[in-house]
N, C-alpha and C positions, 0 to 999 in steps of 0.2 A: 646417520650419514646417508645422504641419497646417492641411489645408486642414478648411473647416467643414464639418456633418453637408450642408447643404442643395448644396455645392458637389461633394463626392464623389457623393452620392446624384444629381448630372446629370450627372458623368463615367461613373459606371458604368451607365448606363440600358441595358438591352439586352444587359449582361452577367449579368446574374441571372437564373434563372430563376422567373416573375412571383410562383409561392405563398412563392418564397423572401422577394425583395421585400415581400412585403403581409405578411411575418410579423415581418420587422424593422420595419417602419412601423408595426405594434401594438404591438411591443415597447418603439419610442421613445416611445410614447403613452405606454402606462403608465409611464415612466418620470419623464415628467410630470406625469402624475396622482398619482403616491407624492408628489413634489416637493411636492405641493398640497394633500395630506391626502385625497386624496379615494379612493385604495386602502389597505386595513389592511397592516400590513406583513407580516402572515405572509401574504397572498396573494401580495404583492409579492414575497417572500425563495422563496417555488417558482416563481414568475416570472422570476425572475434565474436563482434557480438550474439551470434548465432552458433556458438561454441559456447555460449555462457561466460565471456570473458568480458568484463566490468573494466573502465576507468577507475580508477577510487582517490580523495582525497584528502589530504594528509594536513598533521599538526592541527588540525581543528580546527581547517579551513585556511590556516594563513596560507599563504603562496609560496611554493618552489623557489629558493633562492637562487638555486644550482642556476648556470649558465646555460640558455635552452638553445640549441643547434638547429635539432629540429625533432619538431612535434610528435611523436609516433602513439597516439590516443590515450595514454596517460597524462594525468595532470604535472608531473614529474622528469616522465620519461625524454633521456638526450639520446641522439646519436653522436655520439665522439667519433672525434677524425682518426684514422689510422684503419689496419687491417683487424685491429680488436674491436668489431661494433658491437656493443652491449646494449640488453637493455637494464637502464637503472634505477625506476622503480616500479614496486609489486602492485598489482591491481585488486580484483574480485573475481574468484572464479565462484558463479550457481553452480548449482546442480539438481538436475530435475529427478521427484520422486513421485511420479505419478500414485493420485492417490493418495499419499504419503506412507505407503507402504514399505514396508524396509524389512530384513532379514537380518541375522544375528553376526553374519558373515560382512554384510555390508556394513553395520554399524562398526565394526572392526576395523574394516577395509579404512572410513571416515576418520575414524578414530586416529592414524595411522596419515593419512594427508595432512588431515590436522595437527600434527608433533611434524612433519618432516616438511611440509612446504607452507604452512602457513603461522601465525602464533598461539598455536596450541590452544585456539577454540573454535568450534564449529558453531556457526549460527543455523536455527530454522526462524522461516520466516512465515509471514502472513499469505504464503502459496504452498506451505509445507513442504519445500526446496529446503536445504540446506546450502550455507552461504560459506566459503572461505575466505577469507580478506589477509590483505599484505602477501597476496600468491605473486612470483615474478612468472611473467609470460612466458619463459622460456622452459618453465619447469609444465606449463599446461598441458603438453601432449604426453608427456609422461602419466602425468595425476588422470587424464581422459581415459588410455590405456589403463590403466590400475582397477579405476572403477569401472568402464566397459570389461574385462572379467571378470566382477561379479555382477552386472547385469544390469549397470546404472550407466547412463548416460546424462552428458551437458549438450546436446546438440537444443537448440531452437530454446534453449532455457530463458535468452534473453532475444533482440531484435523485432524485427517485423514477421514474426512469427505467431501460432497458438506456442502458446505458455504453459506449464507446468498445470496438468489438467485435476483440479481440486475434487474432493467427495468427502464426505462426512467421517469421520475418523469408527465411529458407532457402526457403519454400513456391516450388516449383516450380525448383530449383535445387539441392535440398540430392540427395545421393547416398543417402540413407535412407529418403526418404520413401513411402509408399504411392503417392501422384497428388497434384499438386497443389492444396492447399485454398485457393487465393486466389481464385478464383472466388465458390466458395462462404461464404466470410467474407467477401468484399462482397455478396452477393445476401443475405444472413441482416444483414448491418449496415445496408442499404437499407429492408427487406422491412420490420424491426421497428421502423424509424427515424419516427415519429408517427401511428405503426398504432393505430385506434383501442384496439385489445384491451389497448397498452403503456401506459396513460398512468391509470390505477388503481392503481397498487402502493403499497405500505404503504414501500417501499423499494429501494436502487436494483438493479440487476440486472446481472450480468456474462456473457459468453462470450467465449469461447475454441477456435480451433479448432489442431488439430498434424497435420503430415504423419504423424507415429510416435509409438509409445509408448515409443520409450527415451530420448530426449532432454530437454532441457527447454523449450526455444525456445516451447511452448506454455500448457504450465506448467495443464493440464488439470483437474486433481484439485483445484484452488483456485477455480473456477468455478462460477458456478449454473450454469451451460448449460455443456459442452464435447465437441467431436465431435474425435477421433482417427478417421484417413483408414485404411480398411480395405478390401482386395477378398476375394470369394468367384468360386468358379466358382460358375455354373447350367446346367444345362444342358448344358455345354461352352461357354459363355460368359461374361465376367469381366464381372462386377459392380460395382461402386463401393460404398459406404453408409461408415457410419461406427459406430466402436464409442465409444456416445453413452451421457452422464454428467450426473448433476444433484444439486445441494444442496452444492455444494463450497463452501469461502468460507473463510478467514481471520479479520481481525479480532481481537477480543479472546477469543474461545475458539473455534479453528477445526474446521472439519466438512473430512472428506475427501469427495468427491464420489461419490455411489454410481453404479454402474452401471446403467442405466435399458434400454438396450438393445446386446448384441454386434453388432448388424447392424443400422442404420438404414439403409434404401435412400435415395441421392438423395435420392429423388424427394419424400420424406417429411420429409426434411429442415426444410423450412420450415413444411408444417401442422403438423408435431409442435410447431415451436418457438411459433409462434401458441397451439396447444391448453396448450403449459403455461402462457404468459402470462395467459391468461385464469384457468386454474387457482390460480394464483398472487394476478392480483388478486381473484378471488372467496374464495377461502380464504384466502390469507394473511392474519397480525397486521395489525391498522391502527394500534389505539392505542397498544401499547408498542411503542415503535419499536426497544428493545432488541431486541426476538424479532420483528422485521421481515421480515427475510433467508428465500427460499427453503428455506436450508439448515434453519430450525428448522421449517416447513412438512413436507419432507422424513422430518425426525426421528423430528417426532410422529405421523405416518401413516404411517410403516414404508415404505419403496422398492416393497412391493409394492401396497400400497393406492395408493400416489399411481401408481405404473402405471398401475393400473387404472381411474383417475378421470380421469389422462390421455387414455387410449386411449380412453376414452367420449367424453370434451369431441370429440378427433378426429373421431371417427365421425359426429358433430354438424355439423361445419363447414360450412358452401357452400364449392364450391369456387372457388378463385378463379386465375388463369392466370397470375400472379405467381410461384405456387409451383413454378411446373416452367418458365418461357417463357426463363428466364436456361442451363438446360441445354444447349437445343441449341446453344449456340457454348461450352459449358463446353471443349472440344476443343482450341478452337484455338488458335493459339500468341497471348499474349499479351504478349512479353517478347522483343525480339531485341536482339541486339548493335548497338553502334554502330560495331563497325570488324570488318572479319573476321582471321581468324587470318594470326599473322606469327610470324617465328622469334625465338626470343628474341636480344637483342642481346647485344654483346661490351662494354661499357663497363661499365669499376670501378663495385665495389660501392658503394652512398654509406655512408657511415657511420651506423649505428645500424641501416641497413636489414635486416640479419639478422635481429634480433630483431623486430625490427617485422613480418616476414614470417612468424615461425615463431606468434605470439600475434594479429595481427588480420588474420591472410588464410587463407582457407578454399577449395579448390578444388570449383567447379560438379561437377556432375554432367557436365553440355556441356564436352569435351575443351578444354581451351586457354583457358577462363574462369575468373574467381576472383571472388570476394568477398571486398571490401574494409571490415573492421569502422572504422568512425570512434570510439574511445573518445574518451567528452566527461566530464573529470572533474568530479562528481556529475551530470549530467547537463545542464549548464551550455554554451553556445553564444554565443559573443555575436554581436551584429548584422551586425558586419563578417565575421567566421567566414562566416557562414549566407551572405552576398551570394559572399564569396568562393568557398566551397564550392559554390553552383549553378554557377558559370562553370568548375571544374574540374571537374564529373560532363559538363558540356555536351563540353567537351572528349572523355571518357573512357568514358561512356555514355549511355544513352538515357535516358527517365524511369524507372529501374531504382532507385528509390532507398528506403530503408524504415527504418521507426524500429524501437527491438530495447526487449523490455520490462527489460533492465539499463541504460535509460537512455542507449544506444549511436544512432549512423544507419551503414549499412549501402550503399554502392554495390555493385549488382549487375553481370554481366556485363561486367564488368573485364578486358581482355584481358591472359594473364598478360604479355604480351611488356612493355605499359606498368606493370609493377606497381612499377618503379623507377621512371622520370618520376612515376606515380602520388602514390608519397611523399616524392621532392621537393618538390612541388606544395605536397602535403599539411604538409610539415614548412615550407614557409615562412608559413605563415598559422596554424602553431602548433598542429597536428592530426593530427600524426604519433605521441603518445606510443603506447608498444606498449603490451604487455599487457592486450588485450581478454579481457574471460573469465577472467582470472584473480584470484589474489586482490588485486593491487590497483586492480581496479576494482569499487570499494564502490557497492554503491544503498545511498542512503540519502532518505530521507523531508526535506519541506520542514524539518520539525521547529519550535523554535523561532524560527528565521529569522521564517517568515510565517504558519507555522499555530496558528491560534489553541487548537488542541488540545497543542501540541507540550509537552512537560515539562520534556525535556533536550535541548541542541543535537549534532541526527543529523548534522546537513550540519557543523557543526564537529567531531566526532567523526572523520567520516569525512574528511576530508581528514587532519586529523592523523596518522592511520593507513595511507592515501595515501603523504604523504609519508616516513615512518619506512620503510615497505614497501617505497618505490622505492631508499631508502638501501642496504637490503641486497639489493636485486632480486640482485647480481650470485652472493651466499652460499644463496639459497634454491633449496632443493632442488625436484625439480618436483612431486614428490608436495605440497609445500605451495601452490607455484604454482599447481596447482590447486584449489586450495579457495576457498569463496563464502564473503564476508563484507558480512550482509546487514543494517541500522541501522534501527529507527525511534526518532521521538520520546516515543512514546507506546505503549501498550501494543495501537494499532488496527491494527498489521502494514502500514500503508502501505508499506514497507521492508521487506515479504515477510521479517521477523524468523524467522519459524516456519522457514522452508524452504532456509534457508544451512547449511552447516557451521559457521557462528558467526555467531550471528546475536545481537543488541543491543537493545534496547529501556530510552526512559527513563524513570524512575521517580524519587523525590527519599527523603530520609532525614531524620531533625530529629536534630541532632545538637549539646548545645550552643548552644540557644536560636538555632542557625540554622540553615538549609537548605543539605542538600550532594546537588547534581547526584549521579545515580547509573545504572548500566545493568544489567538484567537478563544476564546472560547466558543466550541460549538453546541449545542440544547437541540435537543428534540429526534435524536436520532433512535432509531429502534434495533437494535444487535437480534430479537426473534422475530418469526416469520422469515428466515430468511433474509436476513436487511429487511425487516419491512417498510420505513420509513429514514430518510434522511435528516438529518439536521442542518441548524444554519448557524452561524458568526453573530452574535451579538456584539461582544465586545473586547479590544485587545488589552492583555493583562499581564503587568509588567511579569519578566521569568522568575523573578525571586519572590513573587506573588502568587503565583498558581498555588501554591500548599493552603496556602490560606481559602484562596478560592474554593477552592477542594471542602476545606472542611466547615466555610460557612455556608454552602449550598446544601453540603449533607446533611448539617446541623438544623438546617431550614424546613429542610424536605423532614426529618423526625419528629418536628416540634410541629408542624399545620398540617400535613398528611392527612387525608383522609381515611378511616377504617380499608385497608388492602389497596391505597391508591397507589399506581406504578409512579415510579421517579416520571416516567411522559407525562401522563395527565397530572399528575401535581407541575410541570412545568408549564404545559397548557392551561391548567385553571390559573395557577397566580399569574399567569402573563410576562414575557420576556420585558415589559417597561418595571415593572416592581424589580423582576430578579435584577435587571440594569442598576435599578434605583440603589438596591441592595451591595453592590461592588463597586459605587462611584468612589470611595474613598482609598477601594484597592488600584484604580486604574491610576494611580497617582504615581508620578516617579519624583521622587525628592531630588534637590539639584547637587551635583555630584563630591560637594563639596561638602554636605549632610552625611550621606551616605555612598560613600564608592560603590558597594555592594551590588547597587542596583544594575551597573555599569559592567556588569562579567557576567555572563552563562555557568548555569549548573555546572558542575566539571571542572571547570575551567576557572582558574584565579587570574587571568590575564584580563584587560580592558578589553571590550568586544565595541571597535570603535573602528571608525573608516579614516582614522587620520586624529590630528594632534593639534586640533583646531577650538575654539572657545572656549580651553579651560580656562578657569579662575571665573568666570563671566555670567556664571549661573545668576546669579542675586539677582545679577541687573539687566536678564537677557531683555532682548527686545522681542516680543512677539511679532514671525509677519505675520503678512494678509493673506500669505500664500497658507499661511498654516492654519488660521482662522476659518479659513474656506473648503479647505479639506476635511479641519474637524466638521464644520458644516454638513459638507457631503457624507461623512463616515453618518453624523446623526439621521440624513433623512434614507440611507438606506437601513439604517434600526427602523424608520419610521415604516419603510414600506415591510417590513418582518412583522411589529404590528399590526399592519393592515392585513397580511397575510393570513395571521393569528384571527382575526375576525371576520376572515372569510370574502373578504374585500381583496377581492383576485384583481379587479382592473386596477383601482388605486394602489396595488401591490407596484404591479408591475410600473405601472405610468411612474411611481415614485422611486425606485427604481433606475427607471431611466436617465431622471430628473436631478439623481445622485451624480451619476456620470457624467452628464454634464457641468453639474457645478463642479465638480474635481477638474475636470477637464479644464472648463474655464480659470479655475486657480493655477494652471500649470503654466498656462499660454501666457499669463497675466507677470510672469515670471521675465517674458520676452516683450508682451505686449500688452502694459498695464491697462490701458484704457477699450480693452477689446468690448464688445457691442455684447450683450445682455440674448441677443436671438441665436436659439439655438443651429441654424444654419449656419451661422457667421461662427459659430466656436467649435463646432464640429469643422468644419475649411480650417482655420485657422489652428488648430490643435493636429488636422494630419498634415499641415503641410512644414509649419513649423518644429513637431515633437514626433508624430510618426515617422513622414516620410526622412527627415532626417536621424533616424533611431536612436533621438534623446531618450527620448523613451520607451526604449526598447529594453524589458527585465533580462537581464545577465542568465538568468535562469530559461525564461519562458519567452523571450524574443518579442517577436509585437503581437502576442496571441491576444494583448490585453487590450490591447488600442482596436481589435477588431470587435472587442465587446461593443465598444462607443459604438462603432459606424454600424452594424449590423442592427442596435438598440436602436437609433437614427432610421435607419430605411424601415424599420416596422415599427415607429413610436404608434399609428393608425391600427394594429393588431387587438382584437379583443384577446385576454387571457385569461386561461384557465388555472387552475390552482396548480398544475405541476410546470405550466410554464413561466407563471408569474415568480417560483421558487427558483427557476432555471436562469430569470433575468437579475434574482436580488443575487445570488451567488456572484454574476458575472461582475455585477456592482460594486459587490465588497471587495473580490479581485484589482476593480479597476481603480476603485480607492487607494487599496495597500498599493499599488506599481506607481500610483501618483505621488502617493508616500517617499517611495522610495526613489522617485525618480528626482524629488523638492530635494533628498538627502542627497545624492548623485551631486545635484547641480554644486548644495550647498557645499561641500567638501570641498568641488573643484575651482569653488570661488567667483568662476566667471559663466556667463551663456552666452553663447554666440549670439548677436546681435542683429535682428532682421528691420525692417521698415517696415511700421503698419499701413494699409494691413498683405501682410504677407503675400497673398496672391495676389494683389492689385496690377504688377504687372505681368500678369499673365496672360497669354491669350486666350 
């Protein structure tokens, strides 16, 4: 039974501390005030959003039937007339874990939101946040309250903020590391945490910190901010600082993070990160929130200018005793054991524990300790889990416990002698499966489940593939075992798509007057070093296709492999045109009258269609020219991935370009069949007729796509380098799939408004 906001807020008096208090109490306010019209809602919606409070979308994307009065930032939510103003449906409440550190008290506390306001499962995510979903807004300042007593906060979880500040789950335990960066990724998650310099950004802001640069645990290179832990001698005495990174990021066309400085000291650490903050909200994009991100900030002033404008803001600051006061205990031990060392016992193996030992236990750096990975399939917890699981780390260690950004929790300080009781424990509350880290433990993105962005269903995907995976766990090889398979719904990389050895992303098809779920396949991404390396989109593959994909690519990769070749370079050596060549019979979608199948998403036994248009029609559809021309385009941005592939950076890009255009021209040709062949004339005629009037403008992404074209157009003259010719194919395959979808849009609606060619002719 929940207790009321006015009843919690007198049990916890005296456990909060009082700025926390007085900030949930405005929070509740305005939430009252939305209630009553008397705050506009976009003030409202970065007011939530900066509380960690989500939209979320419901039934699996279909629409809200209910009768909508008015809009209050839910997909769902009415306000009804009379003096009962409710709100009527539940959203997402984050919550930020810096670090992903957690105590045994708080996993309780979770545990315990999770059974009372939400449906009795807690997600962690790819920011090592934990996620509630189906939470009602009215019950948020309570659940704020609950976890600000014991010591968690949702403030800046989500909005135009820094974000839930990441580090390596291993930090001060792992055998690789430089020194431990856990300190330091909480004094930098505190420091930035409603500092005034943070709370201007055009958009939101990420960090990251890693003990090393060959791992991935920190995942560096995908960050605005990221400090990898480095020493130098001085002097004849050892140094700390960090080899510090900026403008990295993901998304819908990803930036690798440039190197900012080889040696940040300490002690520098936190002014720097202030001095870019401020650089960032002064200079960065405000009104197109497309080009928001530090990373195009970075771009467009070249790494050494933004240095240099950097190091000036620096040099500027006051100082403040924040930036260095968390050092002097940076030393000392912050992590012991809960039992000291014992010899290992004589009693039978339990069954399954072998495997379970060789995939989700890791030995300390500290003799006789281990770490124990908790894989939670997609990232899923439930209530009873989470209550259970604190009473077993109470048992087995201290507050030692850490969320991992593959969606994992992670008990530290494990003595190895308990690491059988450990997974007895663990296997009777259902939390024992092996294979952490490998491939089948898929991150996948909310997706269609509950994100109102999602396209195709990631999280039904990814179990699907889960379980196929575990079927043959006992046949696969380990060279495939270990390989990342990374999911998102959409093409925004939440599901770190780019950076797996197979990574997914969803996309849709019109095929047959209906809509057929589909995934990008993406190659060539590198999950160690950091993210060292991104991948690209070859080609889209129907959703009830991907398993297949899956295991004719692995199946490929074991049979021509070279002696210790990684899944990359075997992707590199056979060439993305063979792999292509290899899956043309999977890209195939049969007509709906063959196989329904094809025509519904994972999960879901429903038609996944925009309407009730061309059935029966399949045999004898007609193909247009709109569609012929797209596929066109989709083929020559494969072509410039090729040229890519062979180091043919300008023909990269120039083809590339040369995609977007021709898509572009199929679109307009929609309106204006006989348009002119020069690319001037179809770049005019594509923004005045499909931009500027936001035909095609994606439901999700606005006209971020149609700015690929025109910005491709004003530097078609640019020489390109090898990371920017990847920068252009990305934008390409983007602007393909929105052309896509924009041919579907029109087809569904039957008709397009009707212009006179050519469209600007009377203009002055």
């Amino acid at each position: 039974m929940k207790a009321s906001n006015g009843a919690w807020r007198e049990r916890l008096l005296g456990r909060m501390p009082e700025h926390v208090a007085r900030e949930v109490d405005i929070y509740e306010t305005e939430i009252e005030l939305r209630k009553q019209g008397k705050i506009e809602e976009k003030l409202f919606a970065e007011t939530r959003l900066r509380r960690g409070v989500y939209g979320q979308r419901y039934d699996n994307g279909q629409r809200w039937d209910g009768e909508k009065t008015q809009q209050l930032g839910f997909p769902s939510a009415t306000l009804t007339k009379g003096p009962s103003t409710v709100w009527d449906a539940p959203g997402m409440q984050r919550i930020k874990i810096p670090f992903g550190g957690l105590t045994t008290l708080q996993l309780e506390v979770l545990a315990e939101l999770a059974e009372e306001y939400s449906d009795g499962i807690a997600h962690v995510t790819t920011r090592q946040d934990f996620q509630l979903h189906f939470v009602h807004i009215e019950d948020t300042p309570t659940l704020m309250r609950r976890l600000a007593a014991v010591g968690i906060t949702t403030r800046e979880a989500c909005g135009n903020t820094v974000r839930n500040v990441t580090a390596c789950p291993y930090a001060g335990v792992c055998r690789d590391e430089a020194f431990d960066v856990t300190p330091y990724a909480r004094a930098c998650a505190y420091f930035l945490l409603g500092h005034p310099d943070t709370q201007d950004f055009g958009r939101k802001f990420k960090v990251a910190f890693s003990g090393c640069e060959q791992h991935a645990c920190g995942l560096v290179n995908l960050h605005d901010m990221g400090a990898v832990a480095v020493k130098r001698l001085e002097n004849g005495k050892e140094r700390r600082g960090f080899a510090f990174y900026v403008g990295g990021g993901l998304g819908a066309v990803p930036h690798s993070a440039k190197l900012f400085s080889e040696f940040l000291p300490e002690e520098e650490l936190l002014p720097t990160a202030q001095a870019i903050s401020r650089v960032f909200a002064r200079m960065g994009e405000k009104k197109n929130r497309n080009r928001a991100r530090l990373k195009f900030l970075v771009s467009d002033l070249g790494i050494e200018e933004f240095r240099r404008i950097v190091l000036e803001e620096r040099a500027q600051l006051a100082p403040d005793p924040a930036w260095t006061d968390y050092l002097k205990k940076v030393d000392a031990v912050t992590e012991t054991p809960l039992k000291l060392l014992a010899p290992l016992n004589s009693h039978s193996v339990p069954e399954g524990f072998e495997r379970w030992l060789q995939t989700n236990v890791a030995r300390q750096r500290q003799a006789g300790y281990a770490v124990a990975t908790i894989a939670l399939p997609l990232g899923d917890i439930t209530s009873d889990q989470l209550r259970s699981l604190a009473g077993i780390a109470r048992r087995h260690v201290n507050d030692t416990i850490r969320t991992t950004v593959e969606q994992n929790i992670v008990l530290r300080w494990v003595r190895e002698a308990d690491l059988q009781q450990l997974y007895l424990e663990l296997k009777e509350i259902g939390l024992a499966e092996p294979g952490a880290g490998t491939i089948v433990d898929i991150v996948a993105c909310p997706g269609t489940d509950t994100c109102k962005l999602g396209i195709a269903s990631s999280r039904g995907l990814a179990a699907e593939l889960r379980t196929r995976l575990a079927e043959r766990n006992h046949e696969l090889e380990q060279a495939v075992q270990n390989l990342h398979i990374k999911i998102s719904g959409c093409f925004n990389s939440c599901g770190q798509h780019h950076i797996s050895d197979l990574g997914f992303y969803g996309v849709s098809r019109h095929v047959g007057g209906h809509t057929v779920p589909h995934f990008q396949l993406v190659l060539g991404g590198q999950w160690a070093q950091n993210a060292g390396s991104y991948g690209l989109a070859i080609c889209a593959i129907p959703a009830k296709r991907v398993p297949e994909t899956v295991q004719r690519l692995t199946d490929r990769y074991l049979k021509d492999r070279e002696r210790a070749e990684s899944f990359q370079s075997f992707v590199k050596r056979i060439g993305k045109a063979e792999i292509k060549r290899m899956l043309e019979d999977l890209m195939r979608v049969p007509p709906h009258n063959e196989d329904p199948s094809f025509y519904s998403d994972w999960g879901d036994p429903r038609e996944f269609t925009i309407g009730d248009m061309g059935v029966g029609e399949c045999a004898g559809e007609v193909v247009s020219r709109v569609a012929f021309e797209l596929a066109a385009a989709e083929r020559e941005v494969f072509e410039a991935q090729v040229s890519l592939e062979r180091g043919e950076y300008q023909q990269a890009g120039e083809k590339a370009y040369q995609a977007m255009l021709q898509a572009a021209r199929a679109v307009v040709r929609m309106q204006y069949y006989d348009v002119p062949g020069e690319a001037e004339t179809i770049v005019r005629e594509f923004k005045a007729r499909f931009y500027e009037t936001q035909l095609f403008f994606d439901p999700f992404a606005g006209g971020k796509f149609g700015q690929f074209l025109f910005r491709a157009h004003e530097r078609a003259a640019v020489s390109f380098t090898q990371e920017s010719a990847h920068q252009r194919i990305e934008e390409a395959q983007l602007f393909v799939e929105a052309a896509y979808s924009c041919e579907a849009r029109v087809s569904a609606a039957g008709s397009l408004p009707k212009a006179s060619p050519p469209a600007l002719q009377s203009r002055s």
